[in-house]
N, C-alpha and C positions, 0 to 999 in steps of 0.2 A: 503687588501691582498686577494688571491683567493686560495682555497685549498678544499681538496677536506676530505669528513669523514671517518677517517677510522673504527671506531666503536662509539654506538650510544645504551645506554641500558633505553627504555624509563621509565622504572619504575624508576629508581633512577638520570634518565636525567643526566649522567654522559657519558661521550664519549671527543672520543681526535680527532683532524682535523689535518691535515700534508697539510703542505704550499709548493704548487707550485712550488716557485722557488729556494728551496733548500731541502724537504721535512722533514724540521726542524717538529716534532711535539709539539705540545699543548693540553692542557686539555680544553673543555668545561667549563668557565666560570657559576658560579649558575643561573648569568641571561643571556646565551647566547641567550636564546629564546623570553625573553622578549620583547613586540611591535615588534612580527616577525612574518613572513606570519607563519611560518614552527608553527607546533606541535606536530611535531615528523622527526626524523632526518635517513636517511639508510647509509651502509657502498658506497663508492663510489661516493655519491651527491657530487655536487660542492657545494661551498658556499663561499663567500664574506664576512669574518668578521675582525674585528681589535682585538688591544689588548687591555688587562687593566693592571694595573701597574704589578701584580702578573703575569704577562708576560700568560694569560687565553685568548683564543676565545671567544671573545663576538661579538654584534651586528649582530648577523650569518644573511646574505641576502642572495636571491638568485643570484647564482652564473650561469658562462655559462654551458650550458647544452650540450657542443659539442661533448660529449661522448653517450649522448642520443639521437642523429641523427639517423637517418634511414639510410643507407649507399646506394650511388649510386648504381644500378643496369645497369649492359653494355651489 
């Protein structure tokens, strides 16, 4: 699933991610970051993560970054 974070407090690595295609949100999982590029997360990023049974964001990957484009110039 692809969703984007919408807070992210890295002291306490607690943050919630709202999914794309219904903007259902989720809490960050305790090991969302676990075997993950990321090691720290901002409001806004995308990310690619699934679920765990406690219905949590884990596996957080990067995600498309199509909101961080540089916008055509005309």
């Amino acid at each position: 699933m692809q969703g984007v974070i919408k807070s992210y407090d890295p002291g306490t690595n607690d943050g919630v991610v709202v999914r794309e295609i219904d903007f259902e949100e989720f809490d960050l999982a305790d090991d969302a970051l676990d075997q993950s590029i990321f090691r720290m997360l901002r409001p806004g990023q995308r990310v690619l993560f699934e679920l765990n049974d406690e219905q949590q964001a884990t596996k957080l990957s990067m995600g498309s970054e199509v909101d961080m484009e540089t916008p055509e110039i005309h």
